[in-house]
N, CA, C and O atoms as a MOPAC input file, in Angstrom:
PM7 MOZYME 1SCF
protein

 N      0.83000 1    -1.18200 1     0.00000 1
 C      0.00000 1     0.00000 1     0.00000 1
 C      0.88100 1     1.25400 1     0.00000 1
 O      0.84500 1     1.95100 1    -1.01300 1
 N      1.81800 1     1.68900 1     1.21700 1
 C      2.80600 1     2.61100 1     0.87300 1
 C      3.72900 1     2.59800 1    -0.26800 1
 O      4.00300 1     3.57500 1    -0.96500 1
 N      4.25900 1     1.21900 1    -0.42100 1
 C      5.02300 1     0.91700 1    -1.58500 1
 C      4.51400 1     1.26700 1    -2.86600 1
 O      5.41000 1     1.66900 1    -3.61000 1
 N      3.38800 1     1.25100 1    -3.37300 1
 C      2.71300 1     1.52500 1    -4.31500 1
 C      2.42800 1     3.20700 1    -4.42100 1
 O      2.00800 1     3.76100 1    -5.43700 1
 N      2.69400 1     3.76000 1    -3.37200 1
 C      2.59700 1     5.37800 1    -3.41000 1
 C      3.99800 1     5.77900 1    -3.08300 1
 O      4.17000 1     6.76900 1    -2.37300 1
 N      5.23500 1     4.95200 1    -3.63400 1
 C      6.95900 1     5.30100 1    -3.39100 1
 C      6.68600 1     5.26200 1    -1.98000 1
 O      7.26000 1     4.17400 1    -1.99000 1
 N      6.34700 1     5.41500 1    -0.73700 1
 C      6.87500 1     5.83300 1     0.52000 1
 C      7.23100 1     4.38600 1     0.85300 1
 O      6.81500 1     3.32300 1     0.39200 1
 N      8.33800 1     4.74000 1     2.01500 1
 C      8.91100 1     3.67000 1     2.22300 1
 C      9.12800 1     3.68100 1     4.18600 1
 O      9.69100 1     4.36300 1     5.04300 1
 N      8.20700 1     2.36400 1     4.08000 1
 C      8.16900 1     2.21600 1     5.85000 1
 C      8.51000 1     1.89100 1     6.91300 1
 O      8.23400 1     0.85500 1     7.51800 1
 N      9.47100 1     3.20800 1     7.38500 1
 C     10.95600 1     2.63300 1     8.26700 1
 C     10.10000 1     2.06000 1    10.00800 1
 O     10.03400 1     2.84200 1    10.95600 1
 N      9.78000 1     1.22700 1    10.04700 1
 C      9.08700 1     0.47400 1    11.47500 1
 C      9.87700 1     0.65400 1    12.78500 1
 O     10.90200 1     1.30000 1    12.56800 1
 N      9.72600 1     0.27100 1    14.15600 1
 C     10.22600 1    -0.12700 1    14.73900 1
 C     10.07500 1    -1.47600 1    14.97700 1
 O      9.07800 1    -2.04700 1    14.53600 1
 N     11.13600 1    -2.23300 1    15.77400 1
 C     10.50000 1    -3.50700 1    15.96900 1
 C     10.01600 1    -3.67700 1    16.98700 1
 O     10.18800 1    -2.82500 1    17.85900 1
 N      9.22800 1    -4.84900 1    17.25300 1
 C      7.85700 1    -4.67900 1    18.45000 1
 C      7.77000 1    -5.94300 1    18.77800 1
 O      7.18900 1    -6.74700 1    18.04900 1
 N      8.41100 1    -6.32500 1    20.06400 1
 C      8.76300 1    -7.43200 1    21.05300 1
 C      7.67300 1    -8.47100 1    20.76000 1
 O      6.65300 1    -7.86800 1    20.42500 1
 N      7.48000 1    -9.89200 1    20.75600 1
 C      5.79000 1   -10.78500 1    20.94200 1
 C      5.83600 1   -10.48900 1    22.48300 1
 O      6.80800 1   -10.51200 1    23.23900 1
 N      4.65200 1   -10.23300 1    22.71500 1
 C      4.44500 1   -10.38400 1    23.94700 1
 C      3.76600 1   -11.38400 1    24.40100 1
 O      2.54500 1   -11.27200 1    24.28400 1
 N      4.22400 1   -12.47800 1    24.95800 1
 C      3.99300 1   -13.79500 1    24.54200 1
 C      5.10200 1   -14.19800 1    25.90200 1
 O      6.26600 1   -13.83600 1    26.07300 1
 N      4.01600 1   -15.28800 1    26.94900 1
 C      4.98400 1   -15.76200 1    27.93700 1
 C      6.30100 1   -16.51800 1    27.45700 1
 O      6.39700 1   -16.47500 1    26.23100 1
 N      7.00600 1   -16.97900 1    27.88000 1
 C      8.67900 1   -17.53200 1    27.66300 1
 C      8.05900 1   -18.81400 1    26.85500 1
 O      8.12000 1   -19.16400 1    25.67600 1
 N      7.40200 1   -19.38200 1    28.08300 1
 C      7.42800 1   -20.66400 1    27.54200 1
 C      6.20900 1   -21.51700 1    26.40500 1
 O      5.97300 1   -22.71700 1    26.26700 1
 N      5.62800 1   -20.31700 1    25.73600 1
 C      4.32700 1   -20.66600 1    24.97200 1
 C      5.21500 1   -20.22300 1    23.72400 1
 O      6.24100 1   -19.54700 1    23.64400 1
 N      4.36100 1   -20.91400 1    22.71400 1
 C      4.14000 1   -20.47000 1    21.20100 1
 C      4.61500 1   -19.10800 1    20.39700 1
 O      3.96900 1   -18.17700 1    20.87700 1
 N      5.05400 1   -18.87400 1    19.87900 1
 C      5.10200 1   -16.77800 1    19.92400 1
 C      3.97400 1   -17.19700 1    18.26700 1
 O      3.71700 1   -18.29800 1    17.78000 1
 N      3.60400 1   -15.98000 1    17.87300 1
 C      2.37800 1   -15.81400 1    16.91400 1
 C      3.14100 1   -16.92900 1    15.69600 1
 O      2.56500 1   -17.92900 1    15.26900 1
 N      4.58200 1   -16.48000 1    15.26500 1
 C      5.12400 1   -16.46500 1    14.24800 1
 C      5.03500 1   -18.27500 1    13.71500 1
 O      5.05700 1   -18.82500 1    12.61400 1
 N      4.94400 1   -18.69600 1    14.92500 1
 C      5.13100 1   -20.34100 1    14.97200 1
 C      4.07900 1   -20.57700 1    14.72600 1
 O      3.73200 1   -21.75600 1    14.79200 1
 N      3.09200 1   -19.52900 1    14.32500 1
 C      2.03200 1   -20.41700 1    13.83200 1
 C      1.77200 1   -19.98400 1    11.70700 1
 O      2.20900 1   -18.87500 1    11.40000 1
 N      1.55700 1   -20.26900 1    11.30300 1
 C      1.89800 1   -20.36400 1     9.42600 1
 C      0.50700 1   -19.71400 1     9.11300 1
 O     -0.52200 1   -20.22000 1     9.56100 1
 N      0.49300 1   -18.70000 1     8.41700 1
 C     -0.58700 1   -18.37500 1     7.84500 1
 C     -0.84400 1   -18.74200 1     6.53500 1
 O     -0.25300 1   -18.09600 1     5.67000 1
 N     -1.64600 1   -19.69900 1     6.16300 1
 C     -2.35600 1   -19.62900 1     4.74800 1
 C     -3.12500 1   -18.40300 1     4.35400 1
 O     -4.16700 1   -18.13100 1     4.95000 1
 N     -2.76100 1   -17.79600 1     3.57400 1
 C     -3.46500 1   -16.90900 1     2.80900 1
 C     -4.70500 1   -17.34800 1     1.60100 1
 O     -5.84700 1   -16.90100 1     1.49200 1
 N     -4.05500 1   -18.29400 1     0.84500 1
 C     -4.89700 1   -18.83800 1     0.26200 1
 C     -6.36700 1   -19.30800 1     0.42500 1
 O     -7.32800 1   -19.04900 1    -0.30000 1
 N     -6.28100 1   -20.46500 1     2.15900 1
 C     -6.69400 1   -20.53700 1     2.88900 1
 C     -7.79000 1   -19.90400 1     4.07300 1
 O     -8.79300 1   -20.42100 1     4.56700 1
 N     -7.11900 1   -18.49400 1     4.31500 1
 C     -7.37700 1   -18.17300 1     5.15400 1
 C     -7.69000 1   -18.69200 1     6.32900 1
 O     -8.82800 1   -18.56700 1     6.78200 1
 N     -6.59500 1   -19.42800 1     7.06500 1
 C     -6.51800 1   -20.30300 1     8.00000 1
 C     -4.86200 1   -20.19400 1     8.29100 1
 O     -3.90600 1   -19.87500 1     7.58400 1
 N     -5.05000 1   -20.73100 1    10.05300 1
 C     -3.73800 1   -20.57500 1    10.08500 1
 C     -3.25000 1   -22.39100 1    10.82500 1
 O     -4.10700 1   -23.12200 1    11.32100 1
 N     -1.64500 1   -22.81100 1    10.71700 1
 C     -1.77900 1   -23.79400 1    10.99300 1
 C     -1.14300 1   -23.97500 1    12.51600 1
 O     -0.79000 1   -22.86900 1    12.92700 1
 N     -0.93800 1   -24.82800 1    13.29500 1
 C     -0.01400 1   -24.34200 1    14.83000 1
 C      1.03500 1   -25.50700 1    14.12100 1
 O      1.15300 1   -26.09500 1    13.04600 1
 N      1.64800 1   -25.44400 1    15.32900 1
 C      3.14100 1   -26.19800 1    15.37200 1
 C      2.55400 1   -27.95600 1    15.46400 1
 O      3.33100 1   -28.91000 1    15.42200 1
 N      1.61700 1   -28.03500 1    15.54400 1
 C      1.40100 1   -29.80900 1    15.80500 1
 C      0.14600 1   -30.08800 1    13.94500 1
 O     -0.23000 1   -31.17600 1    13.50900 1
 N     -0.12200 1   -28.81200 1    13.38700 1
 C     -0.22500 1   -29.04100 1    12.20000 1
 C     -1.76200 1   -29.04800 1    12.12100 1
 O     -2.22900 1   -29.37000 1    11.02800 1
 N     -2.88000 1   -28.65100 1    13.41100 1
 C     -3.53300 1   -28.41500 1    13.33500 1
 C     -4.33000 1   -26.91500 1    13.05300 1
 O     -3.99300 1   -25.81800 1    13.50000 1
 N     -5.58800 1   -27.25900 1    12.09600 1
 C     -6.16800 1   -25.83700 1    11.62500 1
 C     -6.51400 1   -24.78000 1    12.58800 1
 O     -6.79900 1   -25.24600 1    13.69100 1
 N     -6.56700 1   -23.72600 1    12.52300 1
 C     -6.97400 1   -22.70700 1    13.19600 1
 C     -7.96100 1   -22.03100 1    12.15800 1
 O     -7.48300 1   -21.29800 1    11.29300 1
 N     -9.22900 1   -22.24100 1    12.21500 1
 C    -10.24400 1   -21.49900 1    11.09800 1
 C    -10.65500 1   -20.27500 1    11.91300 1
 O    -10.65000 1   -20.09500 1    13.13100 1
 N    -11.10900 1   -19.26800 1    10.62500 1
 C    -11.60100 1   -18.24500 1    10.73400 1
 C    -13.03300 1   -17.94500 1    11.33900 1
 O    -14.09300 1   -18.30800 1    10.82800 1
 N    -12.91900 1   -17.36500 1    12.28100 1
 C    -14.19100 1   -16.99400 1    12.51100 1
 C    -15.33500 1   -16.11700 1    12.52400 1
 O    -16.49800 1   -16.20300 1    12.13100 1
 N    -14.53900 1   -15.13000 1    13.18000 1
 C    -15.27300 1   -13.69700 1    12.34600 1
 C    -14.35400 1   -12.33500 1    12.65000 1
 O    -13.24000 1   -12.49200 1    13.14900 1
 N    -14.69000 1   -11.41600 1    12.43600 1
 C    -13.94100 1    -9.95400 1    12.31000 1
 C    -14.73600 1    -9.07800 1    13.11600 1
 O    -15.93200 1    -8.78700 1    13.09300 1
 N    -13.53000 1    -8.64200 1    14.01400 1
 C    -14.27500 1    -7.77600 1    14.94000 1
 C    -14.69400 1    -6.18800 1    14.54800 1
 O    -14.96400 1    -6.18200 1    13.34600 1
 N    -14.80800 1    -5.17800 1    14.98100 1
 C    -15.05000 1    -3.73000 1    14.60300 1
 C    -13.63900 1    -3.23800 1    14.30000 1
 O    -13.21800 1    -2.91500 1    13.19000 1
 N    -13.10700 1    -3.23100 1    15.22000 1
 C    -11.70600 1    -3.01000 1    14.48200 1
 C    -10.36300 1    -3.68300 1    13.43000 1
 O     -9.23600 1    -3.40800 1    13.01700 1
 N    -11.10100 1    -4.41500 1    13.39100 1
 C    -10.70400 1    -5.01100 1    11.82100 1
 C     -9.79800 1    -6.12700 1    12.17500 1
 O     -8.78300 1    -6.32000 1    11.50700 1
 N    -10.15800 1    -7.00900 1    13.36800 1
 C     -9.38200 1    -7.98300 1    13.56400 1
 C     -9.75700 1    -9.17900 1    13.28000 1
 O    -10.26200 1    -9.61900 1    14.31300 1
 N     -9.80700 1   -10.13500 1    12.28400 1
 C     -9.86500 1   -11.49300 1    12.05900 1
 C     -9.79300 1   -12.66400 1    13.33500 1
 O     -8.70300 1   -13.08100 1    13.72800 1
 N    -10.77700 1   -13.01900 1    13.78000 1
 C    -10.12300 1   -14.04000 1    14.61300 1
 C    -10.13900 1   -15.40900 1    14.57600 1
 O    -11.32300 1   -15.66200 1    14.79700 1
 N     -9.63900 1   -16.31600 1    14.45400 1
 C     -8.81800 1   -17.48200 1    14.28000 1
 C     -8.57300 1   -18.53300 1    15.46400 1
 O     -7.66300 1   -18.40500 1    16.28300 1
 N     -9.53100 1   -19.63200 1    15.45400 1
 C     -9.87800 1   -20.50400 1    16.38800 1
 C     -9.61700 1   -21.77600 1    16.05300 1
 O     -9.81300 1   -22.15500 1    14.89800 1
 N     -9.10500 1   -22.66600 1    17.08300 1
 C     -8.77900 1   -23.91100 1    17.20300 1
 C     -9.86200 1   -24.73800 1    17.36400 1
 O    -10.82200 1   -24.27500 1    17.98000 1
 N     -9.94700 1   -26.39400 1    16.74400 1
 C    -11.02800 1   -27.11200 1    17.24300 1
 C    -10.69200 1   -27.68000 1    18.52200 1
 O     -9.62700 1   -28.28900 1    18.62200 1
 N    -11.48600 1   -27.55800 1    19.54800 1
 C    -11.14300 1   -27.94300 1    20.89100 1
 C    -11.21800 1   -29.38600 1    21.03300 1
 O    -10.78000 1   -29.91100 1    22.05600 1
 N    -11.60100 1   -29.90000 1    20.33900 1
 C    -11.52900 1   -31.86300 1    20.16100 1
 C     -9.92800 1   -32.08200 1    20.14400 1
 O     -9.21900 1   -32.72300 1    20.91900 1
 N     -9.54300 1   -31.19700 1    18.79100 1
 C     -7.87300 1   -31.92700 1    18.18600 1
 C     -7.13700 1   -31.34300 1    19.70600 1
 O     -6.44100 1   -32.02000 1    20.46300 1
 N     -7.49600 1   -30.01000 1    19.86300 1
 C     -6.71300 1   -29.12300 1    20.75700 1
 C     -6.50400 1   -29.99500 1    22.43400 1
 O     -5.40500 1   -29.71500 1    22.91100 1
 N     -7.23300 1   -30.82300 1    23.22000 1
 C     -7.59400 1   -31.69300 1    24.08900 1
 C     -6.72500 1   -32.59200 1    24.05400 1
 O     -6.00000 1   -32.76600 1    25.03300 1
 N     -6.63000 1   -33.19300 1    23.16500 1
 C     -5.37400 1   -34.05400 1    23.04800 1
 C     -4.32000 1   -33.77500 1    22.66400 1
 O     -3.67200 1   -34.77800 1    22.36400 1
 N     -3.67100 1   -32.60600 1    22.48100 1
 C     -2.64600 1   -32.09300 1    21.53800 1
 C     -1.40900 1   -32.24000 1    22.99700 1
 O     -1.65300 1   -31.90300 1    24.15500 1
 N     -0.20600 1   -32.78500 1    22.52200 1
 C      0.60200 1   -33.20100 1    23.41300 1
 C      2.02900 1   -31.99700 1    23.74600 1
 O      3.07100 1   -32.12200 1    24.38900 1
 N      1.14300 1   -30.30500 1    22.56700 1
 C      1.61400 1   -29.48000 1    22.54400 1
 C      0.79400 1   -28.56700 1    23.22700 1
 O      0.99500 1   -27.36800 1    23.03500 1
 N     -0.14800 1   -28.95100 1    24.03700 1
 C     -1.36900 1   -27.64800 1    24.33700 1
 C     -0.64900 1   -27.21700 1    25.32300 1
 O     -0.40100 1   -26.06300 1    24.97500 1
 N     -0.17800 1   -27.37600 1    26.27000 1
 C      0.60400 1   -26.54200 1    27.23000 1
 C      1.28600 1   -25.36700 1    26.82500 1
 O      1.05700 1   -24.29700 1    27.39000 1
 N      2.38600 1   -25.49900 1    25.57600 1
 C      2.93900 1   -24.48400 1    24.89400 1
 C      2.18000 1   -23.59200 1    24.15800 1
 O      2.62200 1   -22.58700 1    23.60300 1
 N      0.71600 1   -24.07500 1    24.16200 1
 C      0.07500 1   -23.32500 1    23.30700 1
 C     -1.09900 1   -22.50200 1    23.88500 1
 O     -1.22200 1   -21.47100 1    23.22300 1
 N     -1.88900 1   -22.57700 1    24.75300 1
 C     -2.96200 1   -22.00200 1    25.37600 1
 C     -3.21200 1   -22.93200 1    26.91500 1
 O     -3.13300 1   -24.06000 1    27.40200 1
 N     -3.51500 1   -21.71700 1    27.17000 1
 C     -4.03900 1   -22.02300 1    29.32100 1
 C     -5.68000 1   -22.24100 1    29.23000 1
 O     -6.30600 1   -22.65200 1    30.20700 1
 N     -6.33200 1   -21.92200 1    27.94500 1
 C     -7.45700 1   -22.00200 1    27.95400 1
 C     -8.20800 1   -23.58600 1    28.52900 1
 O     -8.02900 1   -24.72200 1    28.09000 1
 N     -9.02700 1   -23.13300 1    29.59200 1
 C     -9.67600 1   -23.69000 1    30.04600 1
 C    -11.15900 1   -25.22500 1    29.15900 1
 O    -11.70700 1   -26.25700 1    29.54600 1
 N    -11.12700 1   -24.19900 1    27.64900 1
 C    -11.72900 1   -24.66900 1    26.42100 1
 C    -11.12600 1   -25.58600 1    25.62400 1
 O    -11.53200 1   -26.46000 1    24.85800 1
 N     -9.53600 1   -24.99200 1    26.15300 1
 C     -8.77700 1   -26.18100 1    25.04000 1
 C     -8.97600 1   -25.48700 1    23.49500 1
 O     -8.58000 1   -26.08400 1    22.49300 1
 N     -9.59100 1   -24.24800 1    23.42900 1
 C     -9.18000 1   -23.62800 1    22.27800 1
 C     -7.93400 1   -22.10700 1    22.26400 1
 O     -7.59300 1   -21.42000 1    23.22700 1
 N     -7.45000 1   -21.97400 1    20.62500 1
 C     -6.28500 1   -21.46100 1    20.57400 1
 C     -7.01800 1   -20.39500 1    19.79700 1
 O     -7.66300 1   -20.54600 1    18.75900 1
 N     -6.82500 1   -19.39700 1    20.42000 1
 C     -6.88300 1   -17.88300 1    19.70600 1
 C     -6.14300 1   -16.99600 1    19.03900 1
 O     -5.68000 1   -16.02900 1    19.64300 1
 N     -5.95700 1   -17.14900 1    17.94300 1
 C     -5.22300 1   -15.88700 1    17.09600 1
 C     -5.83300 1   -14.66300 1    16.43900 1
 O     -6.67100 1   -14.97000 1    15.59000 1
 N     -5.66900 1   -13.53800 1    16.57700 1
 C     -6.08300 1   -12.78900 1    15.94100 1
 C     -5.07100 1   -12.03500 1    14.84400 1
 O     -3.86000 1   -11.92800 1    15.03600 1
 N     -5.85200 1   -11.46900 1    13.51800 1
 C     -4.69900 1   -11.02800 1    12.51900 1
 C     -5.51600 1   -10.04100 1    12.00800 1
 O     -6.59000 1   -10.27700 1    11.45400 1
 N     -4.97900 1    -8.78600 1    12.19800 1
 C     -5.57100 1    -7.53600 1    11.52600 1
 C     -5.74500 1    -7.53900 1    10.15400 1
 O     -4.71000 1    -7.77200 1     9.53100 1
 N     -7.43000 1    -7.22000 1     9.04000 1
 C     -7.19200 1    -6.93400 1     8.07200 1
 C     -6.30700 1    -6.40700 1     7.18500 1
 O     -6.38800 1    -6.70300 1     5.99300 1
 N     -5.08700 1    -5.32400 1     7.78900 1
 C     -3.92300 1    -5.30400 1     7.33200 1
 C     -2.73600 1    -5.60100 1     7.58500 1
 O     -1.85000 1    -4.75100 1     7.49300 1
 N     -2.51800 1    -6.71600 1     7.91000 1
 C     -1.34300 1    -7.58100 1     8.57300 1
 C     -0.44700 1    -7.63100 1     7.66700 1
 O      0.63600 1    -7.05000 1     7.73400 1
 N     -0.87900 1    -8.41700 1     6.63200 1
 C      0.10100 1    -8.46400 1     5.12000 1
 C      1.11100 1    -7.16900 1     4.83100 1
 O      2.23200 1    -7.28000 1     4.33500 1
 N      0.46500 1    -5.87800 1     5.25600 1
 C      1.06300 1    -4.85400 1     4.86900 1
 C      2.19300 1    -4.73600 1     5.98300 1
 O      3.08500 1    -3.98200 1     5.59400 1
 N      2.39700 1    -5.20400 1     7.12500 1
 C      2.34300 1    -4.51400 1     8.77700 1
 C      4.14000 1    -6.04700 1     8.06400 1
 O      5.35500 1    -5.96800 1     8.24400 1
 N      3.68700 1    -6.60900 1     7.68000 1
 C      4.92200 1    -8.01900 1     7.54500 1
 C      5.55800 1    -7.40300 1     6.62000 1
 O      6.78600 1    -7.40100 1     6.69400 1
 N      4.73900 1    -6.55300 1     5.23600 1
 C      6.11700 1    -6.20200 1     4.42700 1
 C      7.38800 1    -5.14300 1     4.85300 1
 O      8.54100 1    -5.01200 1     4.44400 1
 N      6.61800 1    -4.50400 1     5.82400 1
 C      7.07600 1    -3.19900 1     6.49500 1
 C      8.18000 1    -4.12900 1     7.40500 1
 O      9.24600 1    -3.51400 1     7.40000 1
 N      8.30500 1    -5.43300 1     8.20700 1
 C      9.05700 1    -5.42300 1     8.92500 1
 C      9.82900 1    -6.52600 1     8.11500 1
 O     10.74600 1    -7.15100 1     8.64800 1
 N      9.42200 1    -6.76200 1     6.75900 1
 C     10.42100 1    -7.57400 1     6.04700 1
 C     11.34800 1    -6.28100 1     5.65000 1
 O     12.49900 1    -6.68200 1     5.48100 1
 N     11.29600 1    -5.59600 1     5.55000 1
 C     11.97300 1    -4.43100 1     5.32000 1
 C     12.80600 1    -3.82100 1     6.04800 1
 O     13.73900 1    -3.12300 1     5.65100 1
 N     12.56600 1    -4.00900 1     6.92600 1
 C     13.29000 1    -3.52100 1     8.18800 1
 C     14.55400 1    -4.15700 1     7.96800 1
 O     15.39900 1    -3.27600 1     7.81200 1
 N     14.89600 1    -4.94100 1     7.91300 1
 C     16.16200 1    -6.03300 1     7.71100 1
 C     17.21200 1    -5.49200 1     6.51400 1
 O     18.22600 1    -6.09400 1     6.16200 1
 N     16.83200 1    -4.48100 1     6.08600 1
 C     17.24100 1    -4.34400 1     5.00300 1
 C     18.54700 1    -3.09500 1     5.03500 1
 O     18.36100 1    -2.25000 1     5.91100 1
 N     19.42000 1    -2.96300 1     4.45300 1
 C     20.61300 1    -1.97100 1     5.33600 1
 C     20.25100 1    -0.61800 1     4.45700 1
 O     21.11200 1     0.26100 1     4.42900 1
 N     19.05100 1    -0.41800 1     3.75700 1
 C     18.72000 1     1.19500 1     3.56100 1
 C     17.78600 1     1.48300 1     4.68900 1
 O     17.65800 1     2.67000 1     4.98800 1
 N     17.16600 1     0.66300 1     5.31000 1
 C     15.67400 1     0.70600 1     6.20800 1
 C     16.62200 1     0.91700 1     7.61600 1
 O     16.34300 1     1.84800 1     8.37200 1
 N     17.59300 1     0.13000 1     7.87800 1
 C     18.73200 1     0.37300 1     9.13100 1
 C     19.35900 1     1.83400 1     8.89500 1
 O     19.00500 1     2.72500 1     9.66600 1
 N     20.15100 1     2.08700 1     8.00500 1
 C     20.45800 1     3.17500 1     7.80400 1
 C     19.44600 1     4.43100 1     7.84500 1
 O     20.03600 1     5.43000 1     8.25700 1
 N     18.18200 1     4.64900 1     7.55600 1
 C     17.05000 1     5.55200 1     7.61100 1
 C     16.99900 1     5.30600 1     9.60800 1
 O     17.20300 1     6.25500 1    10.36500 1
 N     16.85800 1     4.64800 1     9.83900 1
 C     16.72600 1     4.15200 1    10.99500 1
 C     17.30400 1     5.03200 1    11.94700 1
 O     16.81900 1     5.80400 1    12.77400 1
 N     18.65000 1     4.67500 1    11.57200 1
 C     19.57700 1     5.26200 1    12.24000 1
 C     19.41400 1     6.42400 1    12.57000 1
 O     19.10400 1     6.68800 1    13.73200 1
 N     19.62500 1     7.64400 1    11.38600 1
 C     18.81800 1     8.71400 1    11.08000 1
 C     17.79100 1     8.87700 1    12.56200 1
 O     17.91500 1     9.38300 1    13.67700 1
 N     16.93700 1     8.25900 1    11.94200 1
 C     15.38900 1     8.70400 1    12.87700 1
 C     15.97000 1     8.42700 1    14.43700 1
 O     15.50000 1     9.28600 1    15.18300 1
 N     16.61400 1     7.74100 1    14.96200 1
 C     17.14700 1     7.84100 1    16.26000 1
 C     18.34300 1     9.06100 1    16.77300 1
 O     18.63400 1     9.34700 1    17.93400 1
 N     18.83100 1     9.57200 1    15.66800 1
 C     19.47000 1    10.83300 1    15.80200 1
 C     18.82400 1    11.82500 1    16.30900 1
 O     19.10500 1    12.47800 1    17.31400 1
 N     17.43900 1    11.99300 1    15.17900 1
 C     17.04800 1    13.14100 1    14.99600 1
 C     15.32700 1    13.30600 1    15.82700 1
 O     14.96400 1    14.03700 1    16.74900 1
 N     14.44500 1    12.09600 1    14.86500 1
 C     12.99800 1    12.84500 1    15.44500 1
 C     13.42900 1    11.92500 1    16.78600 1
 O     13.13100 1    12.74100 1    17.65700 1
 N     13.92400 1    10.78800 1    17.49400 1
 C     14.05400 1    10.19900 1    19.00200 1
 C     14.73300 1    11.26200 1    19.66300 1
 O     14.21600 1    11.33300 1    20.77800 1
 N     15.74800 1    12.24500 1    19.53800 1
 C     16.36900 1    12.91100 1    20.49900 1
 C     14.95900 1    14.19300 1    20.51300 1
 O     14.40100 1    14.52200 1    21.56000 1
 N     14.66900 1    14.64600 1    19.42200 1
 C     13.03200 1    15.95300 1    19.62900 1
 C     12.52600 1    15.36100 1    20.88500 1
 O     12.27000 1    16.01900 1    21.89400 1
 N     12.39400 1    14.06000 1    20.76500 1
 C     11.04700 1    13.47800 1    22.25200 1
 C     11.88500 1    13.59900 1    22.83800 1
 O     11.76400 1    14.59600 1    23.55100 1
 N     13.18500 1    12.87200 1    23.02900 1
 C     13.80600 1    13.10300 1    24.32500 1
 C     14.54800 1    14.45100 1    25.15900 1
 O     15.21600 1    14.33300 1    26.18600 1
 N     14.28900 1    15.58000 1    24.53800 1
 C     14.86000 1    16.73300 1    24.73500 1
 C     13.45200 1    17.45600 1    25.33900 1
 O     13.58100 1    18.19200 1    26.31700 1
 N     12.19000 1    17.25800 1    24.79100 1
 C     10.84900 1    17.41200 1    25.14100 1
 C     10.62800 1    16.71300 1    26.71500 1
 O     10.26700 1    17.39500 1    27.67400 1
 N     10.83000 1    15.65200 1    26.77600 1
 C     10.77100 1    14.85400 1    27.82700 1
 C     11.55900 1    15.46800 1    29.19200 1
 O     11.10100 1    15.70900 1    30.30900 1
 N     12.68900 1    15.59700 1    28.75000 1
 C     13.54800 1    16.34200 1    29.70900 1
 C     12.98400 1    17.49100 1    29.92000 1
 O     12.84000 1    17.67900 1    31.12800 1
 N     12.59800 1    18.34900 1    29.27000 1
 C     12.03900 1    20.00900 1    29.62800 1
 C     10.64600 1    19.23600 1    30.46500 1
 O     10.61300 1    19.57500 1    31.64800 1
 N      9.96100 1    18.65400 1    30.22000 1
 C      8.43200 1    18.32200 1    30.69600 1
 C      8.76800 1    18.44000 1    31.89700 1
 O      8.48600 1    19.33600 1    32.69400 1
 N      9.61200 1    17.17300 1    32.07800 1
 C     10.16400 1    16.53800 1    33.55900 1
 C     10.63700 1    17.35000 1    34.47700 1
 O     10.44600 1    17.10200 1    35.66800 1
 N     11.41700 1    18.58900 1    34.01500 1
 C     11.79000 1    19.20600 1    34.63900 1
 C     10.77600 1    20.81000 1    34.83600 1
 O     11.20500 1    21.43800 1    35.80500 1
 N      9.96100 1    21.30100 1    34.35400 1
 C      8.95500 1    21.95100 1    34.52300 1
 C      7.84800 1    21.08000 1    35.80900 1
 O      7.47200 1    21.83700 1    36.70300 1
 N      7.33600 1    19.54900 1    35.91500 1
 C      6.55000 1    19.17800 1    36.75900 1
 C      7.42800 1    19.19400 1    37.69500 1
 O      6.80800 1    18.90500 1    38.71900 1
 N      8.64300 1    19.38400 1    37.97600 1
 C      9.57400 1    18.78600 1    39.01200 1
 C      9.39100 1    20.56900 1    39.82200 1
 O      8.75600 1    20.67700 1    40.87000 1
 N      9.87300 1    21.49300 1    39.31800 1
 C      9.71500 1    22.99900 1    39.05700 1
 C      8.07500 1    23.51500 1    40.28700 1
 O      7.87700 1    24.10800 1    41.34800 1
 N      7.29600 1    22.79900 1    39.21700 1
 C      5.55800 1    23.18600 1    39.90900 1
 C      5.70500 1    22.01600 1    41.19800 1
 O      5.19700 1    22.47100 1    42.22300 1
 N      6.04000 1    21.20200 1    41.30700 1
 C      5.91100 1    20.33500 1    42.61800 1
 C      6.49200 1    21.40400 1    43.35000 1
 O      5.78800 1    22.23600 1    43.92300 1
 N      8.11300 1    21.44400 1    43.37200 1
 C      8.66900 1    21.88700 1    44.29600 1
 C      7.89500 1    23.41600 1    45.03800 1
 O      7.61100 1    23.81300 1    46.16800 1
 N      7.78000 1    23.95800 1    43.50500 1
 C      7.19000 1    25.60900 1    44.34900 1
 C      5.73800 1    25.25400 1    45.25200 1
 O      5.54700 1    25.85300 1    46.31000 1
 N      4.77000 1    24.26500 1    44.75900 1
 C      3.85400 1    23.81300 1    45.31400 1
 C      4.38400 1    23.26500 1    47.19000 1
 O      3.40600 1    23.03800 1    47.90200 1
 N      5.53600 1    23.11500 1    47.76000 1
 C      5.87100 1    22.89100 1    48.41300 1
 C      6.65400 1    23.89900 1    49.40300 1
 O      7.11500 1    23.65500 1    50.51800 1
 N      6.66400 1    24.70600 1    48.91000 1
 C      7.46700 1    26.27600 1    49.90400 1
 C      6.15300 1    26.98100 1    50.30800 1
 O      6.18800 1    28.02700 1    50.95700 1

């Protein structure tokens, strides 16, 4: 979508937040074709429906999931089903961080931590030190 209008989308990268010892999203394979996703023991995750904010969500059958000798790594659910959700624009959100990898997208990068990261952090410092300022006089 940006690519198609020349702009080019320097990301940050963005941790799974995902306990140690479970699954992280990536381990699970998206069919596109499909529209289904698969887990690590090779079972389907079908589509179910789309929420208001444009999230796809993606459910396990709790029969296969019950016996799965991977469900521990995979969900605490009480159902024995596995929840994924994938934003209507995900596809775009993956080319952006296939990109990232790339040593013009590092180099832009770089850049942006020079320049617009030190603006916030020079902002931050004045803030901090203005509430620090009104406390103290609030205190004489």
């Amino acid at each position: 979508m940006l690519q198609e209008q020349e702009i080019r989308p320097v990301l940050p990268y963005t941790r799974p937040k995902t306990k140690e010892e479970f699954f992280k999203k990536h381990d699970y394979v998206y069919d596109e074709h499909y529209d289904c996703y698969l887990c690590p023991a090779n079972a389907i995750l079908s589509y179910e429906t789309t929420n208001r904010a444009g999230y796809k969500m993606y459910l396990s059958n709790p029969a296969i999931c019950q016996a799965c000798p991977f469900r521990t790594q995979c969900t605490e659910s009480k159902e024995a089903v596995k929840r994924i959700s994938r934003h209507v624009w995900a596809k775009y959100v993956e080319e952006a961080d296939h990109l990232r990898h790339t040593e013009e997208n590092k180099r832009i990068y770089a850049e942006r931590e020079e320049t617009i990261e030190r603006v916030f952090a020079d902002l931050k410092e004045k803030h901090d030190d203005v509430q620090f300022t009104f406390f103290r006089e609030s205190l004489l």
